[in-house]
mmCIF file of the C-alpha atoms, coordinates in Angstrom:
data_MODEL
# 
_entry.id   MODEL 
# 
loop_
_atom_site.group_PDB 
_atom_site.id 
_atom_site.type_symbol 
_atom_site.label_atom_id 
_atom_site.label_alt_id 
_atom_site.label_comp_id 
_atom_site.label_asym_id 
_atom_site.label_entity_id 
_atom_site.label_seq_id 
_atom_site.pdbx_PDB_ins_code 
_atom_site.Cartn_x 
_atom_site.Cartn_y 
_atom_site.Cartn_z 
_atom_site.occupancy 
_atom_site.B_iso_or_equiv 
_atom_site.pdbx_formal_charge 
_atom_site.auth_seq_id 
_atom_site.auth_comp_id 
_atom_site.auth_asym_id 
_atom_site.auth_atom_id 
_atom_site.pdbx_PDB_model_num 
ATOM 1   C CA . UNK A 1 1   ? 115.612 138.252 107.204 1.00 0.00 ? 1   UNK A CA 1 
ATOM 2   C CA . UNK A 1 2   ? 119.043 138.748 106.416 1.00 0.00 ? 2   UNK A CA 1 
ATOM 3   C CA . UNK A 1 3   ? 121.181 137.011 103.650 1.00 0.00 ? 3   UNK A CA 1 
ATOM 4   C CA . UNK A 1 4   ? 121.837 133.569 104.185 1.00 0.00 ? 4   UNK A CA 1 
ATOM 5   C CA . UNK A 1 5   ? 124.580 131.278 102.714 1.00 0.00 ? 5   UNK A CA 1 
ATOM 6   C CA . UNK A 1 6   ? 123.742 127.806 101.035 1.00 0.00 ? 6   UNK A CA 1 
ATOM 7   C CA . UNK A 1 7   ? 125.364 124.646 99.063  1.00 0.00 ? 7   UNK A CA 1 
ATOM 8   C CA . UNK A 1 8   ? 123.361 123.262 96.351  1.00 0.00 ? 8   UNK A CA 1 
ATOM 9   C CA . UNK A 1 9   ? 124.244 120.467 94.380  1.00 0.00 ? 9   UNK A CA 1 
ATOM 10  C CA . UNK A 1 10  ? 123.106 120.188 90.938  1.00 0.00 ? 10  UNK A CA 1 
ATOM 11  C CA . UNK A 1 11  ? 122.387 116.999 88.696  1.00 0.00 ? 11  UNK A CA 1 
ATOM 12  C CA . UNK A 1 12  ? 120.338 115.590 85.613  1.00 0.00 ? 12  UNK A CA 1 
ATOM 13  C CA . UNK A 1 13  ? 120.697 112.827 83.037  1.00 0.00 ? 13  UNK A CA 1 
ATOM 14  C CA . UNK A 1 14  ? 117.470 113.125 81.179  1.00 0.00 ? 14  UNK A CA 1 
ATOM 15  C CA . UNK A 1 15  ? 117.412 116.395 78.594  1.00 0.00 ? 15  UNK A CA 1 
ATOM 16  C CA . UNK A 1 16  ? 114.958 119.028 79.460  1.00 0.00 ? 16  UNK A CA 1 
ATOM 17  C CA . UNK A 1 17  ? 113.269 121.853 77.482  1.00 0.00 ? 17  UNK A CA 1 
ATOM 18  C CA . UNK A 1 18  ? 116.710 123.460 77.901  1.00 0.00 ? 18  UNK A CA 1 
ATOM 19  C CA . UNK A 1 19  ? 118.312 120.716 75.764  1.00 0.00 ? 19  UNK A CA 1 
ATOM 20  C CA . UNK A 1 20  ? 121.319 117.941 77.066  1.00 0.00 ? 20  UNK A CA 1 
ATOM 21  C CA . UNK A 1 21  ? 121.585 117.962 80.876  1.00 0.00 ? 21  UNK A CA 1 
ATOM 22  C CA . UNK A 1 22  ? 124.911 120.323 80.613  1.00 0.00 ? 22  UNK A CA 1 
ATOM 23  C CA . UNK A 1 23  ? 122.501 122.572 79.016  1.00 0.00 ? 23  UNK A CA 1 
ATOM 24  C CA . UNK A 1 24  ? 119.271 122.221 81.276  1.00 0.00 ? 24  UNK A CA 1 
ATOM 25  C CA . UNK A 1 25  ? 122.028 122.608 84.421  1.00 0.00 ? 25  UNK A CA 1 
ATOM 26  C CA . UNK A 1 26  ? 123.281 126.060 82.749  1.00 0.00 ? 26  UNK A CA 1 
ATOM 27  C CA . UNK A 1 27  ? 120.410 127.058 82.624  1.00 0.00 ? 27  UNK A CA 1 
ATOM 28  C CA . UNK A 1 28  ? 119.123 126.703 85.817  1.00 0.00 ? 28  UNK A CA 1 
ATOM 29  C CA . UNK A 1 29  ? 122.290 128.712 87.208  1.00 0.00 ? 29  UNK A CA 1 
ATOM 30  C CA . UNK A 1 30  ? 120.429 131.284 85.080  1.00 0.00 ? 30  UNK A CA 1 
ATOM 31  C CA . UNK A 1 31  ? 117.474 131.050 86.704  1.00 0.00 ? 31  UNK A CA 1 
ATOM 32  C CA . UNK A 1 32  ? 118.349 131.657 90.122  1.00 0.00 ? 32  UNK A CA 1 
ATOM 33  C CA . UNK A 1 33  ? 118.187 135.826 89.935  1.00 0.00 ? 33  UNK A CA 1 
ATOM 34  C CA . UNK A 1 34  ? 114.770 135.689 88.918  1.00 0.00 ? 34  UNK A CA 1 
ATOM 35  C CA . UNK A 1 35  ? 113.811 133.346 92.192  1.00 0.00 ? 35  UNK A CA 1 
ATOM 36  C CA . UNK A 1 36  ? 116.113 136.144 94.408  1.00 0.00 ? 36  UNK A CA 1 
ATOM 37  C CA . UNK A 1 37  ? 119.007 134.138 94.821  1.00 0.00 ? 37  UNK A CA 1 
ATOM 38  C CA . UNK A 1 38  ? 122.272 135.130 94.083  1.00 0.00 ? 38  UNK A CA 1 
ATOM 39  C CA . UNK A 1 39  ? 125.012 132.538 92.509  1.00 0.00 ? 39  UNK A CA 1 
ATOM 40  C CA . UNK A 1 40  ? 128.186 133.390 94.237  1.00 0.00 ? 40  UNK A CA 1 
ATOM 41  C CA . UNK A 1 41  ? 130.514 130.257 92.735  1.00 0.00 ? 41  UNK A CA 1 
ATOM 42  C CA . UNK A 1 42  ? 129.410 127.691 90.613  1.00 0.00 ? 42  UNK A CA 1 
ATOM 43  C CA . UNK A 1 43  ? 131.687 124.336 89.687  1.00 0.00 ? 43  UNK A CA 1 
ATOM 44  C CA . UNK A 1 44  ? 132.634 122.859 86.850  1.00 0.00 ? 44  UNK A CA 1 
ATOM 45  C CA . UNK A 1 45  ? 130.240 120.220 85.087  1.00 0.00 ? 45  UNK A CA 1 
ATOM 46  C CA . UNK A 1 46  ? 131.031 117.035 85.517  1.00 0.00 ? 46  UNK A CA 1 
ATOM 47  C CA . UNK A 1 47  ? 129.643 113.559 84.297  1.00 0.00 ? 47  UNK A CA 1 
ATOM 48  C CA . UNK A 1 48  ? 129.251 110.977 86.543  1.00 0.00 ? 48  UNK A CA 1 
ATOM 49  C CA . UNK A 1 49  ? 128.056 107.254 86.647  1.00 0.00 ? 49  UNK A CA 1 
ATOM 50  C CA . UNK A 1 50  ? 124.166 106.540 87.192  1.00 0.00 ? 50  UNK A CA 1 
ATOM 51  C CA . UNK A 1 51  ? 123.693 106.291 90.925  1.00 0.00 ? 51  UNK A CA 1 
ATOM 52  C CA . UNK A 1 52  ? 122.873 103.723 91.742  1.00 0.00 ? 52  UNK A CA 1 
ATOM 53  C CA . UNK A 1 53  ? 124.238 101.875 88.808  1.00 0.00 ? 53  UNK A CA 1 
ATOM 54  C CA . UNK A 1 54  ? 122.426 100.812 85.704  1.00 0.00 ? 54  UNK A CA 1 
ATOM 55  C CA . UNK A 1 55  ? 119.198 102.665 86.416  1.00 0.00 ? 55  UNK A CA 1 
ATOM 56  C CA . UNK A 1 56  ? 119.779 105.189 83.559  1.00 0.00 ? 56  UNK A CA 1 
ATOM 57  C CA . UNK A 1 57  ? 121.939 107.144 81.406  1.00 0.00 ? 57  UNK A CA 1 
ATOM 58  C CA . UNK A 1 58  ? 124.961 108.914 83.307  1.00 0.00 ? 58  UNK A CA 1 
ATOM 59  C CA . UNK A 1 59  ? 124.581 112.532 84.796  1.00 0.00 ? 59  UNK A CA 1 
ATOM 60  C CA . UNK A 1 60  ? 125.929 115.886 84.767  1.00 0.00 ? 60  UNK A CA 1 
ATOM 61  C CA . UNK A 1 61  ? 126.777 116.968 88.134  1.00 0.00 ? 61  UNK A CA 1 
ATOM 62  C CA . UNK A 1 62  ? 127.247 120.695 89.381  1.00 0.00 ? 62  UNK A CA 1 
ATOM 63  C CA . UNK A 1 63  ? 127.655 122.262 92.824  1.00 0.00 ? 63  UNK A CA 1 
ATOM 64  C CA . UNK A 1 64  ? 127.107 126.498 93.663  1.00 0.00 ? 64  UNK A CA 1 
ATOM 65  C CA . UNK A 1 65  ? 126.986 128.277 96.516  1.00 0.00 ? 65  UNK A CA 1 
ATOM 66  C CA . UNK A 1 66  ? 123.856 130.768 96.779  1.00 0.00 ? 66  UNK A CA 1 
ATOM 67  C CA . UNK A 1 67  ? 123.016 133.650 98.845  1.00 0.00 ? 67  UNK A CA 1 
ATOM 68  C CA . UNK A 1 68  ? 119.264 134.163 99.411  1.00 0.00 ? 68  UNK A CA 1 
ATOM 69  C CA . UNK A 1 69  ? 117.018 135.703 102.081 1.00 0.00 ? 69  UNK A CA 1 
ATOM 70  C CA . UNK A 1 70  ? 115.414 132.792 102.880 1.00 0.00 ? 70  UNK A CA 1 
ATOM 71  C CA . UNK A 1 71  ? 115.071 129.942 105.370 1.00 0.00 ? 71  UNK A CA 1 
ATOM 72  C CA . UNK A 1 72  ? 116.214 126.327 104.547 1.00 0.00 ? 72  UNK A CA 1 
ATOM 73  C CA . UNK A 1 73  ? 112.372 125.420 103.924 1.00 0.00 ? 73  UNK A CA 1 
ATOM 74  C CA . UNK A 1 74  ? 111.603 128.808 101.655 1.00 0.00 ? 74  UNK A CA 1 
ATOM 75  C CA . UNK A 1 75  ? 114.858 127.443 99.493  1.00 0.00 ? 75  UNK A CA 1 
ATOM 76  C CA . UNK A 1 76  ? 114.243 124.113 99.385  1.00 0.00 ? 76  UNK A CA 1 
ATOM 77  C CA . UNK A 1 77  ? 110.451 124.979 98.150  1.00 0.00 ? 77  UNK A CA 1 
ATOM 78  C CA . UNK A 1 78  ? 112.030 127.414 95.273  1.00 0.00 ? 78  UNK A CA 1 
ATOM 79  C CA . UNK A 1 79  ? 114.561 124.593 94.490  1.00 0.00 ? 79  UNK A CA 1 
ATOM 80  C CA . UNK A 1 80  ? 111.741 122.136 93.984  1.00 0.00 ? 80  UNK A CA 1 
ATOM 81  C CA . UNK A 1 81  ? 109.837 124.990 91.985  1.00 0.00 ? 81  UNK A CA 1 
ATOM 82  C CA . UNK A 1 82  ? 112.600 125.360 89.437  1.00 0.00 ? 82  UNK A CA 1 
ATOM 83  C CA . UNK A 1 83  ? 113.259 121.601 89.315  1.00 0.00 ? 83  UNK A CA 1 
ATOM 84  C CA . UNK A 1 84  ? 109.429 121.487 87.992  1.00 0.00 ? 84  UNK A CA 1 
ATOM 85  C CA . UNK A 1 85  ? 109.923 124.476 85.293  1.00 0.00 ? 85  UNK A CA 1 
ATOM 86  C CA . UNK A 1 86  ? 112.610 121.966 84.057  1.00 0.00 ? 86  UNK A CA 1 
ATOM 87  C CA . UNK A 1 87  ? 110.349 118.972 83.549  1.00 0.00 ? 87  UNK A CA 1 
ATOM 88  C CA . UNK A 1 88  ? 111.459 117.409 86.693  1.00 0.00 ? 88  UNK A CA 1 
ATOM 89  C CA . UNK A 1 89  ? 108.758 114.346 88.001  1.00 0.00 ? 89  UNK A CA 1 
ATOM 90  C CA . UNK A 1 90  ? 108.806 113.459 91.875  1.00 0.00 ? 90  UNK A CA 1 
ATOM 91  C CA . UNK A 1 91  ? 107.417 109.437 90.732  1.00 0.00 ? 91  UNK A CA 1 
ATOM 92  C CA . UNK A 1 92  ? 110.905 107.717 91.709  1.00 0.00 ? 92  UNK A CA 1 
ATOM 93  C CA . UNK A 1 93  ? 113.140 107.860 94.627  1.00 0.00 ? 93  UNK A CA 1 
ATOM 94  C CA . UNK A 1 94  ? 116.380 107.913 92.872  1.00 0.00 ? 94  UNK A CA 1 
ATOM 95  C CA . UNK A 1 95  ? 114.980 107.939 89.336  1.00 0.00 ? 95  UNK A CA 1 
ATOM 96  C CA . UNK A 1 96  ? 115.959 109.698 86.198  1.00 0.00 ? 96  UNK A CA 1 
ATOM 97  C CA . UNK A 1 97  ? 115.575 112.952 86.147  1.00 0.00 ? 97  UNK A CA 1 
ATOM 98  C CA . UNK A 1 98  ? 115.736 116.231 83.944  1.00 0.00 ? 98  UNK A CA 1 
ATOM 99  C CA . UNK A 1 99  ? 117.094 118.347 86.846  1.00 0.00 ? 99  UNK A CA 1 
ATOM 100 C CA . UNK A 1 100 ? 117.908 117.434 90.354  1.00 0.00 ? 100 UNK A CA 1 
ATOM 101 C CA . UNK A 1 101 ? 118.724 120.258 93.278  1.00 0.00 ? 101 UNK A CA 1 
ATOM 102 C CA . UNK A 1 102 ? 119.633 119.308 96.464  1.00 0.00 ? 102 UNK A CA 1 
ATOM 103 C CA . UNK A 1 103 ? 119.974 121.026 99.187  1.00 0.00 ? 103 UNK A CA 1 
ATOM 104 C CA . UNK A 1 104 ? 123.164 120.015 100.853 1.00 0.00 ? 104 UNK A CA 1 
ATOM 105 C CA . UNK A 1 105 ? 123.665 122.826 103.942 1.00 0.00 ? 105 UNK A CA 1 
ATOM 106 C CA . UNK A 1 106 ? 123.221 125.919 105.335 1.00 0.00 ? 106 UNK A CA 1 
ATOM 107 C CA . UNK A 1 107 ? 126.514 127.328 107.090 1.00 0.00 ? 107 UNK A CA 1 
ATOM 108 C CA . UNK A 1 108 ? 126.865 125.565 109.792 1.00 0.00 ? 108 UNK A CA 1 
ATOM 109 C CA . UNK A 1 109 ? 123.515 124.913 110.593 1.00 0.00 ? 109 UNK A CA 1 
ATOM 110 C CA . UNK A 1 110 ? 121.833 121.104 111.857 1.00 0.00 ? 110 UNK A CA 1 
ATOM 111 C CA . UNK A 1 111 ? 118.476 120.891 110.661 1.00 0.00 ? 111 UNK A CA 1 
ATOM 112 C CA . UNK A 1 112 ? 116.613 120.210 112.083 1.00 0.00 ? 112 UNK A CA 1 
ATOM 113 C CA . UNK A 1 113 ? 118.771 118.736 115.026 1.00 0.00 ? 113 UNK A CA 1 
ATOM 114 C CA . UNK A 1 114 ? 121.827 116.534 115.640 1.00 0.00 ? 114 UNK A CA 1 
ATOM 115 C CA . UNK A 1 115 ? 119.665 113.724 116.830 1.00 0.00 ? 115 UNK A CA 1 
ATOM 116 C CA . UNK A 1 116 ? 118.051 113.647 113.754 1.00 0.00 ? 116 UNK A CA 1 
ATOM 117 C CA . UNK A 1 117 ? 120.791 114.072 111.619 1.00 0.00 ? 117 UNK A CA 1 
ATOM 118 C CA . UNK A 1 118 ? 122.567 111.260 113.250 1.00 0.00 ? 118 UNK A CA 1 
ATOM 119 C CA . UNK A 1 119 ? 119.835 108.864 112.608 1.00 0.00 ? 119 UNK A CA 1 
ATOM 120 C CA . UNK A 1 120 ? 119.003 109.390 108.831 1.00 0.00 ? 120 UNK A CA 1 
ATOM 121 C CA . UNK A 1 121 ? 123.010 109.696 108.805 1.00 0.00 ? 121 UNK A CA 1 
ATOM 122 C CA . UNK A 1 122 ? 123.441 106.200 109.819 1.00 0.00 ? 122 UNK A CA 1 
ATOM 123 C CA . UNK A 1 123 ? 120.284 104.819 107.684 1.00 0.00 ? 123 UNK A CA 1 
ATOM 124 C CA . UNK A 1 124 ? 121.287 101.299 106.226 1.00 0.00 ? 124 UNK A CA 1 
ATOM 125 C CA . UNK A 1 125 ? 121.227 101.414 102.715 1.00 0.00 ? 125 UNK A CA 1 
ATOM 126 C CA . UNK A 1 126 ? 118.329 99.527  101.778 1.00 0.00 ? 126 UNK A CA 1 
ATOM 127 C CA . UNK A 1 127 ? 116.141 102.005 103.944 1.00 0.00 ? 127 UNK A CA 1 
ATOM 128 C CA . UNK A 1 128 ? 117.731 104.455 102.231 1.00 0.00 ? 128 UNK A CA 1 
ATOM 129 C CA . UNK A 1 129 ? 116.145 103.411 98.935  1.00 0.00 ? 129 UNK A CA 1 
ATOM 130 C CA . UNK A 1 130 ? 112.716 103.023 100.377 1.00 0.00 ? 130 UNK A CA 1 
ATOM 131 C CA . UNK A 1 131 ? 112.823 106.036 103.055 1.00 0.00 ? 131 UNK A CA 1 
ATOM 132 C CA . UNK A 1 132 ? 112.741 109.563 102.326 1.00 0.00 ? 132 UNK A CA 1 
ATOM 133 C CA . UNK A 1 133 ? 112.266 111.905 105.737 1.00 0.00 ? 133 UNK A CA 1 
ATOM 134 C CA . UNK A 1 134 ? 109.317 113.736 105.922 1.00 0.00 ? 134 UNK A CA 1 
ATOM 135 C CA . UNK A 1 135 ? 111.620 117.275 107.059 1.00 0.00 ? 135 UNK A CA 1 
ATOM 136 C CA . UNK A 1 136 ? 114.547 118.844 105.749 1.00 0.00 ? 136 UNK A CA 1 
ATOM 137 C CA . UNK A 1 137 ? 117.563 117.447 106.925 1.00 0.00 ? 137 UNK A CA 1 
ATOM 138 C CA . UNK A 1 138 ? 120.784 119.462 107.050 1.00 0.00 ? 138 UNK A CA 1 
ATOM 139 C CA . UNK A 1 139 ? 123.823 118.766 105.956 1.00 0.00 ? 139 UNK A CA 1 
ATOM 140 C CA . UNK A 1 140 ? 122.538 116.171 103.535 1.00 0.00 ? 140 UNK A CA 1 
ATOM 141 C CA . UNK A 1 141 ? 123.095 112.901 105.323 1.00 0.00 ? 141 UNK A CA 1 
ATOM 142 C CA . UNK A 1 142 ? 124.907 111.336 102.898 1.00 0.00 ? 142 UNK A CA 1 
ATOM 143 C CA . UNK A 1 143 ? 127.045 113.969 101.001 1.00 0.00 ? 143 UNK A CA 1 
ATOM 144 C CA . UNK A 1 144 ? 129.754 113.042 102.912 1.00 0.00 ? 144 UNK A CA 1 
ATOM 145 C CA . UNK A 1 145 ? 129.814 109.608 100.804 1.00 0.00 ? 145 UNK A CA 1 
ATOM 146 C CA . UNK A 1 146 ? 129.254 110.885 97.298  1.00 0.00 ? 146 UNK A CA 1 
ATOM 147 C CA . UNK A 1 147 ? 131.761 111.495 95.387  1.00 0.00 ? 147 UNK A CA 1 
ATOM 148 C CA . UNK A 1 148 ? 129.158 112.896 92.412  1.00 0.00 ? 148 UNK A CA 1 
ATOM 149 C CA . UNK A 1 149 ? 128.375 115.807 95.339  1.00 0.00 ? 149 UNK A CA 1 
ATOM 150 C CA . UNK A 1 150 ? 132.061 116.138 96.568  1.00 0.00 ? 150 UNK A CA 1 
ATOM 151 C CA . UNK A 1 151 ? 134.279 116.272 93.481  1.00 0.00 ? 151 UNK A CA 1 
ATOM 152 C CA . UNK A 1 152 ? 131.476 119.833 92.006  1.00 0.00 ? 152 UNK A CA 1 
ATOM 153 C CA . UNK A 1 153 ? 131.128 120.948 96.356  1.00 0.00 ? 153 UNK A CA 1 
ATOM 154 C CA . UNK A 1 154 ? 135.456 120.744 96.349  1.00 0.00 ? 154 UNK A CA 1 
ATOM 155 C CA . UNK A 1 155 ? 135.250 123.485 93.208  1.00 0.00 ? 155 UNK A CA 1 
ATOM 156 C CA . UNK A 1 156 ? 132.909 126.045 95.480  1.00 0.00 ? 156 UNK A CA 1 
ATOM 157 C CA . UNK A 1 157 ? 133.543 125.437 99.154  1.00 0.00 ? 157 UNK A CA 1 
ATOM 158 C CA . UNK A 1 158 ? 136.602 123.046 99.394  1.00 0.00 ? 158 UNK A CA 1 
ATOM 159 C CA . UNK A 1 159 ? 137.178 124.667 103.140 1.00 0.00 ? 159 UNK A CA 1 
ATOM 160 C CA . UNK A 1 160 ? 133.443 124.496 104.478 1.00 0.00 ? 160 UNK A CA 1 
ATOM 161 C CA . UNK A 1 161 ? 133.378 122.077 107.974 1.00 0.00 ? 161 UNK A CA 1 
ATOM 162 C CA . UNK A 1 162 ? 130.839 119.928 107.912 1.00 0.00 ? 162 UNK A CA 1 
ATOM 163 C CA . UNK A 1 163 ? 128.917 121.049 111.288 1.00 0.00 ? 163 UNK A CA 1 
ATOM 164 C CA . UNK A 1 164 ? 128.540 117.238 112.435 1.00 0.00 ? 164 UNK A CA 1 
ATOM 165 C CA . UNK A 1 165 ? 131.682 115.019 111.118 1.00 0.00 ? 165 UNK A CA 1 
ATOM 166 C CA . UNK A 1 166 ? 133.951 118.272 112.025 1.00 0.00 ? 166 UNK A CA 1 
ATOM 167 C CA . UNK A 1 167 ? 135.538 117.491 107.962 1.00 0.00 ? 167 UNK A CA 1 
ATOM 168 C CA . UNK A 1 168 ? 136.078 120.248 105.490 1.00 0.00 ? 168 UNK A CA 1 
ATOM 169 C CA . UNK A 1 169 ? 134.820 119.313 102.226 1.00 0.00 ? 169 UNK A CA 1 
ATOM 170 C CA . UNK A 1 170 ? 138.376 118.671 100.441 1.00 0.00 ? 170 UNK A CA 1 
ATOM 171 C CA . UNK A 1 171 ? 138.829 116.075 103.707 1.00 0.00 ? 171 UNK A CA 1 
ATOM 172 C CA . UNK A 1 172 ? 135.715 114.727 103.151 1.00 0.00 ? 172 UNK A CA 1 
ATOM 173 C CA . UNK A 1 173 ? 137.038 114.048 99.491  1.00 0.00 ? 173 UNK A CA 1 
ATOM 174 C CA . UNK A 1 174 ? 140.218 112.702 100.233 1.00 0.00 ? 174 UNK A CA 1 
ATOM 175 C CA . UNK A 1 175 ? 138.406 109.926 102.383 1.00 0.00 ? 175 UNK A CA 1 
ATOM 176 C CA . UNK A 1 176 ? 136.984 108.704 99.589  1.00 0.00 ? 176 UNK A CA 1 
ATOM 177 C CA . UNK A 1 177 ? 138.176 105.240 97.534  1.00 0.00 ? 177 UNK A CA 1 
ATOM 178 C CA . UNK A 1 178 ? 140.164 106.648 94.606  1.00 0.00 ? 178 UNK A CA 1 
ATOM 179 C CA . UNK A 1 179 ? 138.098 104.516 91.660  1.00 0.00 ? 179 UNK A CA 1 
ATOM 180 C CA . UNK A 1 180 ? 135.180 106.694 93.057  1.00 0.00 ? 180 UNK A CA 1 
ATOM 181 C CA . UNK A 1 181 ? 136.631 109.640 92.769  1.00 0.00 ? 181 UNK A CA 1 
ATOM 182 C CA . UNK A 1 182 ? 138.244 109.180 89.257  1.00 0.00 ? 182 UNK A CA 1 
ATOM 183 C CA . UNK A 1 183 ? 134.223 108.126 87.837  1.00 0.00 ? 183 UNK A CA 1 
ATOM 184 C CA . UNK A 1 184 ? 134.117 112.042 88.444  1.00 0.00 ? 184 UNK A CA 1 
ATOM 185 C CA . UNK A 1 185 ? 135.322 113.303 85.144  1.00 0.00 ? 185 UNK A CA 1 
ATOM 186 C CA . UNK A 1 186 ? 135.077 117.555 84.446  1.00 0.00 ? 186 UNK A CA 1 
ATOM 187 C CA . UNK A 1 187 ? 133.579 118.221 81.023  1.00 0.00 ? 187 UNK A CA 1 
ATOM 188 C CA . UNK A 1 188 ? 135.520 121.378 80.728  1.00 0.00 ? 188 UNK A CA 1 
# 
């Protein structure tokens, strides 16, 4: 298999064996060469309101852009690996969390097709927070809504088109209510 491109986003608001979540993020950049992937741009950190609000301390948010040989479902399975060698706990949908890494697309890639992209897409909120699919779904249905994603993914890969909303990331931004955007704040 050849080289393939992917955006990751990165989060955390509970410390890890690595230290503060800045720290535990860092440090899973670091990790990435051992796994096989290469980090070809990482973002800023950033700290960002509790989503959703009040259930814990605020996070550090990060995007990157990888290059791996590996399909989306070989990467999302070492993404969930390296979550775990951070502390990270599956017991919440949601929940706190020492280290969160999402998968958020491949190229230009639908996983694992429009159809079902569309639906989980248009989920209604409250099935959001009891759902989770039982596939990969790619782009990450609701990236395009997150300003906690958008504000790191604008750093990395401000001109990538999301394959289904035909947007570029720095559009996708700019859609967004301003008092959202501003929560975003770089630590650096």
């Amino acid at each position: 298999m050849s080289e393939q491109h992917y955006l990751i986003a990165l989060g955390g608001n509970l410390p890890s064996e690595a230290g503060a979540p800045e720290a535990t993020l860092r440090a899973a950049l670091t990790r990435f060469p051992q796994m096989g992937a290469r980090v070809l741009q990482a973002s800023r950190m950033y700290r960002t309101p509790c989503f959703p609000a009040g259930a814990g301390p605020d996070y550090v948010n990060a995007a990157a852009e990888l290059a791996v040989e590996a399909n989306p479902a070989e990467l999302l399975q070492l993404l969930h690996e390296l979550e775990g060698a951070f502390g990270r706990a599956r017991d919440q949908r949601w929940g706190q969390r020492t280290l969160d890494l999402d998968l958020l697309a491949a190229g230009a890639r639908v996983v694992p097709d429009e159809v079902t992209y569309t639906a989980w897409q248009g989920l209604p909120l409250e099935r959001q927070m009891r759902d989770a699919p039982d596939r990969l779904i790619l782009p990450h249905p609701r990236l395009h809504e997150r300003a906690f994603v958008l504000v790191p993914l604008n750093d990395v890969a401000s001109g990538w088109v999301h394959p289904v909303l035909k947007r570029t990331v720095a559009e996708m931004l700019s859609d967004l209510p301003g008092d959202a955007v501003a929560e975003v704040v770089a630590l650096d």
